[in-house]
Predicted model as a PDB file, atoms N, CA, C, CB and O in Angstrom, pLDDT in the B-factor column:
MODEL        1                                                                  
ATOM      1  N   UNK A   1       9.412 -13.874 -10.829  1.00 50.00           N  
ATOM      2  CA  UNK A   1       8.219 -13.516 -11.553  1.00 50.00           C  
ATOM      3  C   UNK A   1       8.534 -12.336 -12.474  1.00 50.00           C  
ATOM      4  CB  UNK A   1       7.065 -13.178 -10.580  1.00 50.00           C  
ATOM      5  O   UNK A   1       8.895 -11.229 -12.074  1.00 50.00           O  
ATOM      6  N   UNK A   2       8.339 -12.731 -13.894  1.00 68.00           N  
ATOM      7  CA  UNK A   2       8.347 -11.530 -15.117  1.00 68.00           C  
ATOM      8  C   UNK A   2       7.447 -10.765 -14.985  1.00 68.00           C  
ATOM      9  CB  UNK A   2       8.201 -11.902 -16.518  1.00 68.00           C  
ATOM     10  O   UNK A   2       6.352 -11.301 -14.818  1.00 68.00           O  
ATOM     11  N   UNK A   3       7.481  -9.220 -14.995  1.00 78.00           N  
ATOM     12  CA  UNK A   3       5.992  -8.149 -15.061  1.00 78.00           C  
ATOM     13  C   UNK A   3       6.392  -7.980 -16.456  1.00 78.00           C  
ATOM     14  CB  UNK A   3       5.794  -6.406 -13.948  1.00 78.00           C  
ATOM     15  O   UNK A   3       7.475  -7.804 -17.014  1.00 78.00           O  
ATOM     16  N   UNK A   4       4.879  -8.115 -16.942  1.00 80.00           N  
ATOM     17  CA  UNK A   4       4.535  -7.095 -18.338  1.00 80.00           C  
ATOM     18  C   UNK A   4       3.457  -5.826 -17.890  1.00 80.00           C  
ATOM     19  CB  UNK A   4       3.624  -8.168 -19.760  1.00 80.00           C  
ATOM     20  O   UNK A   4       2.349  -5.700 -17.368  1.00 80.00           O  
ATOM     21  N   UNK A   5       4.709  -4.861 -18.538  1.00 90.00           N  
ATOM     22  CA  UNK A   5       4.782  -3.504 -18.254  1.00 90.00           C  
ATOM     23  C   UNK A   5       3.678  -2.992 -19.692  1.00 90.00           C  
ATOM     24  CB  UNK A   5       6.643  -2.889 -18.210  1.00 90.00           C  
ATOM     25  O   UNK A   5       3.635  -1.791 -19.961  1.00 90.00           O  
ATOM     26  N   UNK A   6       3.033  -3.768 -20.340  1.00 92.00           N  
ATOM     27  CA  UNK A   6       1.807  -3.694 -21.344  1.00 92.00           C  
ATOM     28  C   UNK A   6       1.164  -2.837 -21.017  1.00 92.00           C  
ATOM     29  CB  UNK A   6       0.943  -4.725 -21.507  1.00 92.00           C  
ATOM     30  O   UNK A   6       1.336  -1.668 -21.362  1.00 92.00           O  
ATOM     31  N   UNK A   7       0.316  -3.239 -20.305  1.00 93.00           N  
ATOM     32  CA  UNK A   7      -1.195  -2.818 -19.915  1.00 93.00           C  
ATOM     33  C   UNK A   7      -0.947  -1.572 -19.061  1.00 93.00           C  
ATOM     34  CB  UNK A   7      -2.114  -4.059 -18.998  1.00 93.00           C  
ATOM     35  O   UNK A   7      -1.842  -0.731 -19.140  1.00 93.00           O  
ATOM     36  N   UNK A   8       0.484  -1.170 -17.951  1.00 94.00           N  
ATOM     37  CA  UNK A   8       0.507   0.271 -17.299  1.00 94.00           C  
ATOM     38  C   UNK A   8       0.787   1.350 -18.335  1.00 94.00           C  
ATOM     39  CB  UNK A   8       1.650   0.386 -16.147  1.00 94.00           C  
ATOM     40  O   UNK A   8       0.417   2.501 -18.105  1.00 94.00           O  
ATOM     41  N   UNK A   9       1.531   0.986 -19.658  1.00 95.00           N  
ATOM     42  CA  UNK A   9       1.708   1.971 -20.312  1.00 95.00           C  
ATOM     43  C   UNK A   9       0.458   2.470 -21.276  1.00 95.00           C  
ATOM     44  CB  UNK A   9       2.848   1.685 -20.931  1.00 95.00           C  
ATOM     45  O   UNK A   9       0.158   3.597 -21.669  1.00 95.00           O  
ATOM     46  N   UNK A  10      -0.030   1.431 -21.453  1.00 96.00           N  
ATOM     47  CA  UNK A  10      -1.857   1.718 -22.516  1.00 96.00           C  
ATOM     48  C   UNK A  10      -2.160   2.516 -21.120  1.00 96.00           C  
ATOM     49  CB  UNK A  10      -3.458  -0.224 -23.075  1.00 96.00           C  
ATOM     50  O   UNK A  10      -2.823   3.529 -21.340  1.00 96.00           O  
ATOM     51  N   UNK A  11      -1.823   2.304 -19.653  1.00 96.00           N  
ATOM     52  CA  UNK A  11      -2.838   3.055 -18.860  1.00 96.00           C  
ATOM     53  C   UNK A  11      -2.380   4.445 -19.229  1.00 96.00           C  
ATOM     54  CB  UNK A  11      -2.860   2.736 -17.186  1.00 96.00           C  
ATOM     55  O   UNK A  11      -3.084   5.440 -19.400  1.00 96.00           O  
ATOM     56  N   UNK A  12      -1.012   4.325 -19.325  1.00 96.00           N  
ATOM     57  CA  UNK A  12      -0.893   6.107 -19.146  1.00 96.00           C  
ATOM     58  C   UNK A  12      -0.809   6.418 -20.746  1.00 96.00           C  
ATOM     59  CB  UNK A  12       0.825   6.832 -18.113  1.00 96.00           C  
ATOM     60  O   UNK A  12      -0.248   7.509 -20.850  1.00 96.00           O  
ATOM     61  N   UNK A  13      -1.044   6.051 -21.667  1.00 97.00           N  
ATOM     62  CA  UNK A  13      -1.226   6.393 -22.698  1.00 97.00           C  
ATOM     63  C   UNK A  13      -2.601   7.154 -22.694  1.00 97.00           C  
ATOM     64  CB  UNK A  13      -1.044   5.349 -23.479  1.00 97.00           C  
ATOM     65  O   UNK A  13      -2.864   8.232 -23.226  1.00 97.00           O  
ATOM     66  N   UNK A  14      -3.572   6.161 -21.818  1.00 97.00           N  
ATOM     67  CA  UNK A  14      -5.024   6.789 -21.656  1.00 97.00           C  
ATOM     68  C   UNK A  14      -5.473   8.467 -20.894  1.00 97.00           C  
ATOM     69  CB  UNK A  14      -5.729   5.636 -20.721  1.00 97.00           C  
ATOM     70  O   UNK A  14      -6.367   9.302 -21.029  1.00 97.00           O  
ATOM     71  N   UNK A  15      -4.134   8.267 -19.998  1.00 97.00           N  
ATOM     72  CA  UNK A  15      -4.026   9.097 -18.654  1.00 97.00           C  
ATOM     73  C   UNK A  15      -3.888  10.160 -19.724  1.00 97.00           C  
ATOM     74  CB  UNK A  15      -2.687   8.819 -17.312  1.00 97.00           C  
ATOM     75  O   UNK A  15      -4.781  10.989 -19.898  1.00 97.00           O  
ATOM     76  N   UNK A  16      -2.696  10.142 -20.495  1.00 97.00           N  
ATOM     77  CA  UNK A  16      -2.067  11.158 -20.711  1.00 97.00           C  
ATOM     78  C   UNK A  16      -3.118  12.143 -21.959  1.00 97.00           C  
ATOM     79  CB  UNK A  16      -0.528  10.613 -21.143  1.00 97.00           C  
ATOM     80  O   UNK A  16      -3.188  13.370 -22.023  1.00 97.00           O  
ATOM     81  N   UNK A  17      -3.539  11.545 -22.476  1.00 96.00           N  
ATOM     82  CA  UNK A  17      -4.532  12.164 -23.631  1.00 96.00           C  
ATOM     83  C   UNK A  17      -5.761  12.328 -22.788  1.00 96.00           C  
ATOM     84  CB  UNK A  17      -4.847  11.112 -25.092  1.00 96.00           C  
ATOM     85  O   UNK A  17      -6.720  12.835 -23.369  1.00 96.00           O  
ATOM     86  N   UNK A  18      -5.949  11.936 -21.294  1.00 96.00           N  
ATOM     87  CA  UNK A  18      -7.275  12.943 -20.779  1.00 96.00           C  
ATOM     88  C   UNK A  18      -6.725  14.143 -20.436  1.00 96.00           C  
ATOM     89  CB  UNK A  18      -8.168  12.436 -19.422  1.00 96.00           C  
ATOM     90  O   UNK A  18      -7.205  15.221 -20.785  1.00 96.00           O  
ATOM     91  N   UNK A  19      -5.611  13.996 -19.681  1.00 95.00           N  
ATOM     92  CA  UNK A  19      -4.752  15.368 -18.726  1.00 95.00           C  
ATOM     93  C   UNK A  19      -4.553  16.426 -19.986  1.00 95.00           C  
ATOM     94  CB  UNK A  19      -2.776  14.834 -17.873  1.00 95.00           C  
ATOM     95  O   UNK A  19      -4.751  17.636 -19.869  1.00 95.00           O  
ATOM     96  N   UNK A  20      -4.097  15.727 -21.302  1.00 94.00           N  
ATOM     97  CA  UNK A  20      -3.945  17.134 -21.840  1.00 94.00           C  
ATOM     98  C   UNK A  20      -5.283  17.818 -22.206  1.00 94.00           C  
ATOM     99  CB  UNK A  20      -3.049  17.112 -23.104  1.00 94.00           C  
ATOM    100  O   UNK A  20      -5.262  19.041 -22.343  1.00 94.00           O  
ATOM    101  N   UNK A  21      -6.695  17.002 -22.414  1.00 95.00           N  
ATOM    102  CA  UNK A  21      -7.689  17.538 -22.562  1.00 95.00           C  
ATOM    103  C   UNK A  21      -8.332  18.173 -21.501  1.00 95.00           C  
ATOM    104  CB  UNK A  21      -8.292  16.828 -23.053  1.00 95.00           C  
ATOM    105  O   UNK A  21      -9.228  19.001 -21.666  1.00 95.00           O  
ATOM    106  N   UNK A  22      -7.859  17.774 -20.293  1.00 94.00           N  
ATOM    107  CA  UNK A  22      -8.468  19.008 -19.351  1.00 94.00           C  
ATOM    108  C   UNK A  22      -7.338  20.018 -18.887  1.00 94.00           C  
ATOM    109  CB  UNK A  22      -9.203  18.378 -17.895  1.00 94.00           C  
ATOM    110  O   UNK A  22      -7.726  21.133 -18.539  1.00 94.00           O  
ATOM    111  N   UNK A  23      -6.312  19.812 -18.856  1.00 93.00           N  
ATOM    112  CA  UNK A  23      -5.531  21.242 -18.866  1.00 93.00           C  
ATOM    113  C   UNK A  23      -5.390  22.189 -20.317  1.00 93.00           C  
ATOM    114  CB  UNK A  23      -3.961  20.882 -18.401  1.00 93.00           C  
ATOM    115  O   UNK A  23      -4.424  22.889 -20.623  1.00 93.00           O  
ATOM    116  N   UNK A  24      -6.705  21.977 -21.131  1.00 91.00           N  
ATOM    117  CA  UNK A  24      -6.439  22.507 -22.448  1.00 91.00           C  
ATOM    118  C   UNK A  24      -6.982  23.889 -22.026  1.00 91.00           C  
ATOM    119  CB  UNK A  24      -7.186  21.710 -23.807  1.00 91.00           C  
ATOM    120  O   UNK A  24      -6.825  24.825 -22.810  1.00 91.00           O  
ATOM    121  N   UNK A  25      -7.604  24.090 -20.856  1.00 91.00           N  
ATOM    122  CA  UNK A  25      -8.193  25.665 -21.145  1.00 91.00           C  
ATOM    123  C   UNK A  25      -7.308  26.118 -20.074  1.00 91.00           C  
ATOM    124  CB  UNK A  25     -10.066  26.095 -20.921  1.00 91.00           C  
ATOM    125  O   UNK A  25      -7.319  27.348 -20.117  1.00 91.00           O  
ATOM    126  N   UNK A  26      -6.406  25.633 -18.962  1.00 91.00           N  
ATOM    127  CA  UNK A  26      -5.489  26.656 -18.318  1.00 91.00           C  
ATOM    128  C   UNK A  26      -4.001  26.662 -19.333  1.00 91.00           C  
ATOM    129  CB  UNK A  26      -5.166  26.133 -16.520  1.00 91.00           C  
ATOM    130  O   UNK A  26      -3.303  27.644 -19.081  1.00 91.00           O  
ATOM    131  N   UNK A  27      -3.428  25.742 -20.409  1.00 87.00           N  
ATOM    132  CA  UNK A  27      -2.487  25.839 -20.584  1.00 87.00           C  
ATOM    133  C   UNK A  27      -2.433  26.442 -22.389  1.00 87.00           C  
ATOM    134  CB  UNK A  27      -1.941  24.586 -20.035  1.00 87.00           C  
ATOM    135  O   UNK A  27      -3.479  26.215 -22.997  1.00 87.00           O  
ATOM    136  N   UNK A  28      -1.788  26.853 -22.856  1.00 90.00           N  
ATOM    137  CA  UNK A  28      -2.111  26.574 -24.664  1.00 90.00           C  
ATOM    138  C   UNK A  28      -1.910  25.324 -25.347  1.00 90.00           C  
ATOM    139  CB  UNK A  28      -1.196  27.432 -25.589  1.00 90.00           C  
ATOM    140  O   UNK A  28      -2.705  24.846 -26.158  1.00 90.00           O  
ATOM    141  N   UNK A  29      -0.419  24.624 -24.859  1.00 93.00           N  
ATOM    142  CA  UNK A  29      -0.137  23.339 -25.287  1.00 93.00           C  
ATOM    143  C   UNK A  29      -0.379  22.319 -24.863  1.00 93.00           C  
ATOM    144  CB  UNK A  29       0.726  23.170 -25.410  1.00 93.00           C  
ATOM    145  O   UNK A  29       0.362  21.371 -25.120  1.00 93.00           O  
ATOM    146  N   UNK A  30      -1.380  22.186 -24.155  1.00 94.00           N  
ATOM    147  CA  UNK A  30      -1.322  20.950 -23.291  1.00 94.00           C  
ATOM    148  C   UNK A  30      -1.767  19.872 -23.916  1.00 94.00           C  
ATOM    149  CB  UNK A  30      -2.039  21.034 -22.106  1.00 94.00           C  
ATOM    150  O   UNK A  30      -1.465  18.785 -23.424  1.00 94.00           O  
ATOM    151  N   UNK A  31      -2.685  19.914 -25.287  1.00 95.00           N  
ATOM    152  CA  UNK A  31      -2.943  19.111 -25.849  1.00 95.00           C  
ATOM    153  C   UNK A  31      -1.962  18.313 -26.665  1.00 95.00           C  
ATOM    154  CB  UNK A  31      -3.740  19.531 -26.305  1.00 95.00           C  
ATOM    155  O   UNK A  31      -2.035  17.093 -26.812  1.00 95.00           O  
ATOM    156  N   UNK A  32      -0.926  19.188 -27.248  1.00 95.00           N  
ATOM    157  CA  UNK A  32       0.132  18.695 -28.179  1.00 95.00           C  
ATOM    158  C   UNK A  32       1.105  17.843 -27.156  1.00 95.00           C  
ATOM    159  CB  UNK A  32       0.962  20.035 -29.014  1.00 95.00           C  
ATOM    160  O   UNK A  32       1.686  16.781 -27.382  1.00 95.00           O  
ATOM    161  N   UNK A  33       1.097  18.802 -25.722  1.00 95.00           N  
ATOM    162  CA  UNK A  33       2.241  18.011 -24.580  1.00 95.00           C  
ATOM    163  C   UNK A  33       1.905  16.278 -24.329  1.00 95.00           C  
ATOM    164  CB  UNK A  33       2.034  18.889 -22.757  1.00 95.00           C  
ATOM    165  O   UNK A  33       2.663  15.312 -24.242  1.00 95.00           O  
ATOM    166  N   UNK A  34       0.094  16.436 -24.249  1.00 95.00           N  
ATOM    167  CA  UNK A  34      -0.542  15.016 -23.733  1.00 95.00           C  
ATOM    168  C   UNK A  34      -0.550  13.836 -25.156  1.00 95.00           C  
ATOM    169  CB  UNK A  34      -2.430  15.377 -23.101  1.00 95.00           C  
ATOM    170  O   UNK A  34      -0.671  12.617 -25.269  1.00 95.00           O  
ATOM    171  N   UNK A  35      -0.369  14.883 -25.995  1.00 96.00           N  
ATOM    172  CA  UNK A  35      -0.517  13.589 -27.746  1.00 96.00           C  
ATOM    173  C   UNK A  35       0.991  13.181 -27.776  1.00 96.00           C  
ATOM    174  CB  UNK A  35      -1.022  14.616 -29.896  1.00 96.00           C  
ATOM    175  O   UNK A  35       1.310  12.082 -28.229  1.00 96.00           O  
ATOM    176  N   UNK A  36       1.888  14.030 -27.313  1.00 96.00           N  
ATOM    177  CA  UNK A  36       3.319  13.611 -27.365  1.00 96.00           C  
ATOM    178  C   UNK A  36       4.107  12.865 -26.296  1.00 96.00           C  
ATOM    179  CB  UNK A  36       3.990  14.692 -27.543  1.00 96.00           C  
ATOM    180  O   UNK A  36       5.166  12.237 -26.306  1.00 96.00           O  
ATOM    181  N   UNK A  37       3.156  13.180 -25.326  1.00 96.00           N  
ATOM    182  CA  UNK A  37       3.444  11.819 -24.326  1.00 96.00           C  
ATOM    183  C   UNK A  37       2.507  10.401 -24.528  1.00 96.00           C  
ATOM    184  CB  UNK A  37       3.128  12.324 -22.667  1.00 96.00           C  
ATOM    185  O   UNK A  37       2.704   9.229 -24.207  1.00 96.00           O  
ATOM    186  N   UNK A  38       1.635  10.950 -25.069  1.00 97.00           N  
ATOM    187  CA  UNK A  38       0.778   9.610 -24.978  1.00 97.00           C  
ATOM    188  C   UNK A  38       1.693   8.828 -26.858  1.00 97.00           C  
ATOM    189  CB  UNK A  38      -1.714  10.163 -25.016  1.00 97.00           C  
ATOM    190  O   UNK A  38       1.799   7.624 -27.094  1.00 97.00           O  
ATOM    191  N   UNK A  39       2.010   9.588 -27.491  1.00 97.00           N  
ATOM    192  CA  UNK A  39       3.105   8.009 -28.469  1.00 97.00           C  
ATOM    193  C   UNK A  39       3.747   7.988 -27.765  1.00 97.00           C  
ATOM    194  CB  UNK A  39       4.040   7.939 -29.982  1.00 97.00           C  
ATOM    195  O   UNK A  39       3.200   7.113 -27.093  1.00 97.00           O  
ATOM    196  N   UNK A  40       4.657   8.253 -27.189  1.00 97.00           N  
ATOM    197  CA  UNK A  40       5.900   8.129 -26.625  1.00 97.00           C  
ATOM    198  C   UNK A  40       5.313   6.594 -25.766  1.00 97.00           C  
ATOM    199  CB  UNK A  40       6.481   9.704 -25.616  1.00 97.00           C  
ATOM    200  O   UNK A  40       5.962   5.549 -25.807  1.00 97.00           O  
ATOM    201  N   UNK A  41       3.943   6.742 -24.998  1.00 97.00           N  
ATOM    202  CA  UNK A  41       3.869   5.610 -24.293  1.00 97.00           C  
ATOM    203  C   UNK A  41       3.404   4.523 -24.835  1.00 97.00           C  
ATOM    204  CB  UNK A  41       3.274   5.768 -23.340  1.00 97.00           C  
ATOM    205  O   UNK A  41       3.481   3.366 -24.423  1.00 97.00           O  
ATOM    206  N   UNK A  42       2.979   4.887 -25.657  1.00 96.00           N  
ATOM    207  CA  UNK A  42       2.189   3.698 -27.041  1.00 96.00           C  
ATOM    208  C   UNK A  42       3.593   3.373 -27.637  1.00 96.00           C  
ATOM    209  CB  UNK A  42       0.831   4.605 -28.627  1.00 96.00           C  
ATOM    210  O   UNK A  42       3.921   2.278 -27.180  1.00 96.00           O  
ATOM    211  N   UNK A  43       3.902   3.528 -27.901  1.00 97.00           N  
ATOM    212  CA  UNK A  43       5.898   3.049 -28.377  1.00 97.00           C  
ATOM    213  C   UNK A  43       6.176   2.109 -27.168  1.00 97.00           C  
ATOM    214  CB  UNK A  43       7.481   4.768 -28.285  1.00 97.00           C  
ATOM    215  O   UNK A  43       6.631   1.039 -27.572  1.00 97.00           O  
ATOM    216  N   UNK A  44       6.068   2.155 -26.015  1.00 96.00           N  
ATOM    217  CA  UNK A  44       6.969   1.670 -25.106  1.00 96.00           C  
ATOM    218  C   UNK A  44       5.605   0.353 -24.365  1.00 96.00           C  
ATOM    219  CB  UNK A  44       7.731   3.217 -23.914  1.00 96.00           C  
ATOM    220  O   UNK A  44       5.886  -0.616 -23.660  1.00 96.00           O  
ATOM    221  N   UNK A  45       4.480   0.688 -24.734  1.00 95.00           N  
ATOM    222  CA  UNK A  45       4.002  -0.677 -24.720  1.00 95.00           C  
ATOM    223  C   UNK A  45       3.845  -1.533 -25.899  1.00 95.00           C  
ATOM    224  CB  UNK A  45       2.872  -0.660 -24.189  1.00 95.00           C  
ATOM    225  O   UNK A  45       3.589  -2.736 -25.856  1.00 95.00           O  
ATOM    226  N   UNK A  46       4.035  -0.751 -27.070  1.00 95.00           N  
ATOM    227  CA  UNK A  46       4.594  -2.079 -28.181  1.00 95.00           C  
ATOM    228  C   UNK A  46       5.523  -2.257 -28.303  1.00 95.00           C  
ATOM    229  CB  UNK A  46       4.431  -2.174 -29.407  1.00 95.00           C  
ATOM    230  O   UNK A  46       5.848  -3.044 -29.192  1.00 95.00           O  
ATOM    231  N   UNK A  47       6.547  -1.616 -27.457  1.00 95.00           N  
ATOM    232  CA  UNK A  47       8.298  -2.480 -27.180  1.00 95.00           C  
ATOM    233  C   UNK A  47       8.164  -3.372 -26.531  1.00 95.00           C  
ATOM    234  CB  UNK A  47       9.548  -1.803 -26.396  1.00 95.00           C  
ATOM    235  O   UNK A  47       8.555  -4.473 -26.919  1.00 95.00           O  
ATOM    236  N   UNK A  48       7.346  -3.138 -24.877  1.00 93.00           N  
ATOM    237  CA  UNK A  48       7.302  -3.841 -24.128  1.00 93.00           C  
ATOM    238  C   UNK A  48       6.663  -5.588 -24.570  1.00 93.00           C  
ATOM    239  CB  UNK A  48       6.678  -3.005 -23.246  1.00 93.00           C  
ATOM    240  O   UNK A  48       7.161  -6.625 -24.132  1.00 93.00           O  
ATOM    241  N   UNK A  49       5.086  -5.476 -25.835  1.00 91.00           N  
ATOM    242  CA  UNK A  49       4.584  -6.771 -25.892  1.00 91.00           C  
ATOM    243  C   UNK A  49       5.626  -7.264 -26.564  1.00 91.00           C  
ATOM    244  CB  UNK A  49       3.245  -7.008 -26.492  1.00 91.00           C  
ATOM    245  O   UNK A  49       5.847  -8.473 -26.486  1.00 91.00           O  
ATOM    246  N   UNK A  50       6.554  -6.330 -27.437  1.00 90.00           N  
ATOM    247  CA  UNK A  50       7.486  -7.126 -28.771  1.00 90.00           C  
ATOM    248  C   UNK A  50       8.415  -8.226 -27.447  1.00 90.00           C  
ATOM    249  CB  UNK A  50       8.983  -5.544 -30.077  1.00 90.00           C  
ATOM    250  O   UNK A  50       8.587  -9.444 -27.498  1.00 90.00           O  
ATOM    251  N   UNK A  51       8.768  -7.460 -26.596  1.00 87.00           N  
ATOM    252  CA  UNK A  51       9.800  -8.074 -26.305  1.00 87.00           C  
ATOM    253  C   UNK A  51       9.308  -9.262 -25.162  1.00 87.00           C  
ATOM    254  CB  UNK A  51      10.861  -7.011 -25.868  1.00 87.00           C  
ATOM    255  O   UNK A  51      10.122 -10.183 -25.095  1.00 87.00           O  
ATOM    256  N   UNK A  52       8.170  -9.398 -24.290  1.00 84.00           N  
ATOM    257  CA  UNK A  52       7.582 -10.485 -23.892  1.00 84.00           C  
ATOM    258  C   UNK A  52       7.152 -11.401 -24.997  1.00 84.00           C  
ATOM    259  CB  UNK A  52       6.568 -10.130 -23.110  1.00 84.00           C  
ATOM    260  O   UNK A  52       7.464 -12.580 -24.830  1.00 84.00           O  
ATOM    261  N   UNK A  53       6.636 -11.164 -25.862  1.00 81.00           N  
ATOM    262  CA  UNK A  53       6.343 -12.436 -27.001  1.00 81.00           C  
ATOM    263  C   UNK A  53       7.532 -12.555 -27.460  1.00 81.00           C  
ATOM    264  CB  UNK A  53       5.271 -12.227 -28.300  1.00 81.00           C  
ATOM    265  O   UNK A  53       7.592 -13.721 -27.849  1.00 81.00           O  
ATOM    266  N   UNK A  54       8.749 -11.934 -27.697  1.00 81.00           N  
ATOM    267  CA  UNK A  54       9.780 -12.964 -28.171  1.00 81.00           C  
ATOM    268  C   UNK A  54      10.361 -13.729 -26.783  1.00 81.00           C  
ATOM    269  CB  UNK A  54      11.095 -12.141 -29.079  1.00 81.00           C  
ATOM    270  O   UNK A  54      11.221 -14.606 -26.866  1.00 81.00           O  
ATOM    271  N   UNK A  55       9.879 -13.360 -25.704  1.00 78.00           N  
ATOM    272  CA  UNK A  55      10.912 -14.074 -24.503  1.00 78.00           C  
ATOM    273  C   UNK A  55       9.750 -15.358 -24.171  1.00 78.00           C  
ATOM    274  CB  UNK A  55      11.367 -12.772 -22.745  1.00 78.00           C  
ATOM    275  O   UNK A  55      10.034 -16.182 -23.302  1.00 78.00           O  
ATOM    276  N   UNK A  56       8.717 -15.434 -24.765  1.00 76.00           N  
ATOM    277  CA  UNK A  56       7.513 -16.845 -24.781  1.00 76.00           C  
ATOM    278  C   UNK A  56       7.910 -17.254 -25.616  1.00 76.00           C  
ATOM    279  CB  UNK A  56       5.932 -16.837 -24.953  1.00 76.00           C  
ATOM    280  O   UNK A  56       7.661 -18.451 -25.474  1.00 76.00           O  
ATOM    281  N   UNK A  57       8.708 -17.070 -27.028  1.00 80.00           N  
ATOM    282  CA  UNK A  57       8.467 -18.083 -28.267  1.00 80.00           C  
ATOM    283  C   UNK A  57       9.725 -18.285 -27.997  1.00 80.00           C  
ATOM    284  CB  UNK A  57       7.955 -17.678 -29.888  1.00 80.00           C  
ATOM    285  O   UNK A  57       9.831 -19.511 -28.031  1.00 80.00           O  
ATOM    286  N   UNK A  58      11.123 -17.675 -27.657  1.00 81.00           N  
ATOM    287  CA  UNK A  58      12.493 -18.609 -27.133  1.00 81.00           C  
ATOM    288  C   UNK A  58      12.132 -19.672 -25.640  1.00 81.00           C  
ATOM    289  CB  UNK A  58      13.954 -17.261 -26.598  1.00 81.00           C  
ATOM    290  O   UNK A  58      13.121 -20.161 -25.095  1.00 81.00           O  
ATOM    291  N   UNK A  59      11.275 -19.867 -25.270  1.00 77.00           N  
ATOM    292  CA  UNK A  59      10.921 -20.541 -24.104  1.00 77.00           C  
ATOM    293  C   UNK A  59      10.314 -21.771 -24.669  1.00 77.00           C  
ATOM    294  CB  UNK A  59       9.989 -19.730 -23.153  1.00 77.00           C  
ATOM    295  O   UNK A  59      10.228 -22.888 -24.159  1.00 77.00           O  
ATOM    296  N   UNK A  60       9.897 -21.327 -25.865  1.00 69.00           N  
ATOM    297  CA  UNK A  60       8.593 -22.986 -26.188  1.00 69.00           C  
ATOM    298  C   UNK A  60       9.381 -23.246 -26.678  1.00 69.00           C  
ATOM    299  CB  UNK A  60       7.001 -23.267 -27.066  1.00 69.00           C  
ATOM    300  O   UNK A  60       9.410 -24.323 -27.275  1.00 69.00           O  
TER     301      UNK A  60                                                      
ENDMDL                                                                          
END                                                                             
């Protein structure tokens, strides 16, 4: 069984842009830390769909 790893990384894409908005008043950067993790994870779930839709269209 193939996992698509899609939908956990949109999760922590989501995760990550709340955490930096509530550690914004104990930390200074936490907002820039949570926007720079959250592309980083938005990158890696549009790697992840790129590379399940090409492993469905070499299959059909």
């Amino acid at each position: 069984m193939k996992k698509n790893y899609t939908v956990l990384f949109i999760l922590l894409f989501i995760a990550s842009i709340a955490g930096g908005m509530t550690f914004k008043v104990t930390f200074d950067y936490s907002m820039i830390i949570g926007v720079g993790l959250a592309t980083i994870f938005l990158f890696a779930a549009a790697f992840s769909l790129g590379k399940k839709n090409r492993e469905n269209r070499s299959n059909n």
